[in-house]
N, C-alpha and C positions, 0 to 999 in steps of 0.2 A: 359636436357634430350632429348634423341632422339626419334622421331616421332615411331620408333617401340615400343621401352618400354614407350612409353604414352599409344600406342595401346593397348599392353599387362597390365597395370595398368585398364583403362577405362573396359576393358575385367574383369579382376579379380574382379571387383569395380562391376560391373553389375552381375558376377556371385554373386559374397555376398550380394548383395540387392536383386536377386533370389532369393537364401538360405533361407534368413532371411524371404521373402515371405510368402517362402512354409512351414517354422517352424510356422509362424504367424498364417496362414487361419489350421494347423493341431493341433497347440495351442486353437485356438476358436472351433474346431468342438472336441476334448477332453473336454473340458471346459464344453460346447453343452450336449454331453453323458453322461457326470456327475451329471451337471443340473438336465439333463432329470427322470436320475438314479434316483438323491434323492429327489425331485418330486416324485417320483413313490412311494418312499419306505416311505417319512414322510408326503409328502403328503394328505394320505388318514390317515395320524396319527390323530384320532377324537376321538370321545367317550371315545370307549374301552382303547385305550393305557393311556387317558389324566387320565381317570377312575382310572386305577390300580396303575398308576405312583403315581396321587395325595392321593389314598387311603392307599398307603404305604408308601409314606413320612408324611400323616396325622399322622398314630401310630406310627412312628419311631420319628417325628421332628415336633408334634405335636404344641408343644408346642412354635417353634419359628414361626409356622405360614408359613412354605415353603410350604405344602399343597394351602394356599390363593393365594400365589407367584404364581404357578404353573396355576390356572384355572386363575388369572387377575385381582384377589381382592387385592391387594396395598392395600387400605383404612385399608382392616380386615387383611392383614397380618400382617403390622405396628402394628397394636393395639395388634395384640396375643405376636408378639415380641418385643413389650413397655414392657406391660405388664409382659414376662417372664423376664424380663433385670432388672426391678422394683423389682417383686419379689425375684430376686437374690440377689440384692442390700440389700433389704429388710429380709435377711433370718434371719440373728440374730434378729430378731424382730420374733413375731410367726406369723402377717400378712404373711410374706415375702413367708413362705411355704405353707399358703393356698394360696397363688394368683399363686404359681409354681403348686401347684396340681390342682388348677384350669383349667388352660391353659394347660395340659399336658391329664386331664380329657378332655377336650373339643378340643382336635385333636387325641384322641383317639374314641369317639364317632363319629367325623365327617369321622375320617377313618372307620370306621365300616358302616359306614352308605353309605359313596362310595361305596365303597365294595359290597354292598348286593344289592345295584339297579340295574335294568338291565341295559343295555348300553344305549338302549333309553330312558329310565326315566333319568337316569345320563345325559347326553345331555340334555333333553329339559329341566330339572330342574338347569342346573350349567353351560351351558353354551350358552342356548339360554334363559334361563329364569332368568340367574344372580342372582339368590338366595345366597346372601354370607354366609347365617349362619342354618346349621342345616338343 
């Protein structure tokens, strides 16, 4: 190769490592604004939204316990969706359908019971006071 198209190669080589730079540092401050964005927006996602979200998956999906999922209770979720997996298994038997009405009973109440508290009662009782039940 001759010394000029070395020049011109090292040149093009240094311009692409520019590029790629200034794609990099505009990659990180998009990334940065996005961040920041959804920070903003779920952020302050507390009380009210965790309130309504778990209060309507309580009545809707009561019964498998995604309500529990939702505020952090694992232990009580498990158990409401043991419990309705049991009572399915269980259904041609007559236990099978009172432990499905049970647990469908008892994510219907807890969603009602979201629901009707105010935001700050909901907070300090379910998620600063981890009351899992009722």
């Amino acid at each position: 190769m001759s010394e000029e198209n070395t020049n011109n190669t090292n040149d093009a080589g240094e311009g692409a490592k520019k590029k790629v730079g200034e794609f990099g540092e505009e990659a990180k401050k998009t990334a940065n604004e996005f961040t920041q964005g959804a920070k903003e927006a779920f952020g302050s996602a507390g009380g009210e939204n965790k309130k309504v979200l778990a209060g309507i998956l309580a009545i809707l999906l009561g019964w498998a316990g995604v309500h529990k999922f939702i505020l952090g209770y694992q232990k009580e979720g498990f158990i409401l969706l043991g419990a309705s997996i049991i009572g399915y298994a269980t259904m041609c038997f007559v236990i099978g359908g009172f432990i499905v009405t049970a647990t469908a009973i008892v994510g219907l109440v807890e969603g009602i019971i979201y629901l009707t508290k105010s935001d700050e009662e909901f907070y300090n009782t379910y998620q600063v006071g981890q009351k899992p039940w009722f």
